[in-house]
C-alpha positions as CSV (number, residue, x, y, z in Angstrom):
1,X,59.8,9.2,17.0
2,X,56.2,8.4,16.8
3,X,55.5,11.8,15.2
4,X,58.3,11.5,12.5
5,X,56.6,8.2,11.4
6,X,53.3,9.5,11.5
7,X,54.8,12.5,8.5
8,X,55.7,10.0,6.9
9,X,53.3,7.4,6.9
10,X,50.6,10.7,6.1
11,X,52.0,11.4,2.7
12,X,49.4,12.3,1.2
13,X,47.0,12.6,3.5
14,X,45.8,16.6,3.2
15,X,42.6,15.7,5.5
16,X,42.4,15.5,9.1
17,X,44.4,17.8,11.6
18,X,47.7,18.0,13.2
19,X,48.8,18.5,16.7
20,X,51.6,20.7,17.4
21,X,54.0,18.4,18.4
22,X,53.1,16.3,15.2
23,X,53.8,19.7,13.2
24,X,57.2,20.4,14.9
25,X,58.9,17.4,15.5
26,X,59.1,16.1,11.8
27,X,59.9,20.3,11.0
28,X,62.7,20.3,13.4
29,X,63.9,17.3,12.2
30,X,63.6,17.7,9.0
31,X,66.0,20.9,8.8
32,X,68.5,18.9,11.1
33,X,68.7,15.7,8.9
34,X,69.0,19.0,5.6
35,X,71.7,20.4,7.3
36,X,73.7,17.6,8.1
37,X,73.1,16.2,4.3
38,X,74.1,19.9,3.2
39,X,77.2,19.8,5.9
40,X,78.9,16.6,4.2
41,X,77.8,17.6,0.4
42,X,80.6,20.4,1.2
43,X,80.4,23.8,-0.4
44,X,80.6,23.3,-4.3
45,X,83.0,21.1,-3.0
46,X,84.4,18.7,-6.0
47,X,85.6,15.9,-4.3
48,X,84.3,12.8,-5.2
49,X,83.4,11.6,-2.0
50,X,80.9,14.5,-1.6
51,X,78.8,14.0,-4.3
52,X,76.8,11.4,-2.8
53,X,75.7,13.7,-0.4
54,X,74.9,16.8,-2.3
55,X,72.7,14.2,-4.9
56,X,71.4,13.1,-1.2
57,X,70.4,16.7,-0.2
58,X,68.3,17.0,-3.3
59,X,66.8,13.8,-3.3
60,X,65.2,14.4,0.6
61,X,64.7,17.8,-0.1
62,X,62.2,16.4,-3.0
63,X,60.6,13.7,-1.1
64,X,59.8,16.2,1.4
65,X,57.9,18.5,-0.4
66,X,54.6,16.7,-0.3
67,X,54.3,15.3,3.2
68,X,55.6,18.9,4.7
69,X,52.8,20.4,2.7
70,X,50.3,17.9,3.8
71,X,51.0,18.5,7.5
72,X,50.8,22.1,6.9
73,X,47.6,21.9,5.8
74,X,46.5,19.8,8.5
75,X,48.1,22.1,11.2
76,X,46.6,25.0,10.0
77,X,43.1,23.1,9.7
78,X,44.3,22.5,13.3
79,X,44.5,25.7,14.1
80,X,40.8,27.0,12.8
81,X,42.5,29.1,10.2
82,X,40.9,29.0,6.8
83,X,42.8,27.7,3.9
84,X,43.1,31.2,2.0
85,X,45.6,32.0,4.1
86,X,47.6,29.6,2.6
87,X,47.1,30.6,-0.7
88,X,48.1,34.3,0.7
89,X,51.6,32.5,2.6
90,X,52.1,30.7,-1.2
91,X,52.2,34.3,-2.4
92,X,54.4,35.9,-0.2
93,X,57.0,33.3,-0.3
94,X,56.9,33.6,-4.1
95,X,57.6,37.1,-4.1
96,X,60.5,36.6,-1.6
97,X,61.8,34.6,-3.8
98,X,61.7,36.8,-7.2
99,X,63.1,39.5,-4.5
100,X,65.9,37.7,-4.1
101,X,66.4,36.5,-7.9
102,X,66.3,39.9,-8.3
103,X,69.8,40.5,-7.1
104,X,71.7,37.4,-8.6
105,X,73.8,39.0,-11.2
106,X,73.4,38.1,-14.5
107,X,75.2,35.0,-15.8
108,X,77.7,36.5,-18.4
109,X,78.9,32.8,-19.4
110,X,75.5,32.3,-21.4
């Protein structure tokens, strides 16, 4: 778990490098611990028990928006990679997303 601890205790830390198995480890982790959250939230469920869990899901999901980017950067520094190619990644995973957007029907309750 040394490698969990280390994410977090590297926040913010965008300098430096990061092995592989202090890139995977809190990755792996980190979709098992959103999947379990996502699990007990339910789906749309409106149980009152379940709403804990959903608010839960969101809350990690934020808190690990910085740290995962931080150890991105560090693993591809890692990797001898140069940072455009993030910049490049940042723009194809915006346009997946307006790909998909793309096909959500419009909301005829507005």
């Amino acid at each position: 778990m040394g490698a969990y601890g280390a994410f977090w205790r590297n926040y913010f830390n965008f300098s430096g490098r990061s092995t592989r198995s202090e890139f995977w480890v809190p990755y792996i982790l980190n979709i098992v611990i959103a999947l379990v959250l996502g699990f007990l939230a339910g789906p749309q469920s409106s149980h009152w028990w379940t709403a804990p869990f959903g608010i839960a899901t969101v809350v990690f999901g934020l808190l690990i928006i910085i740290p995962m980017w931080a150890l991105i950067i560090r693993r591809v520094r890692d990797t001898g990679v140069k940072h455009v190619v993030l910049w490049g990644v940042l723009g194809v995973i915006f346009n997946i997303i307006a790909f998909i957007f793309g096909f959500i029907p419009t909301n005829q309750f507005k």
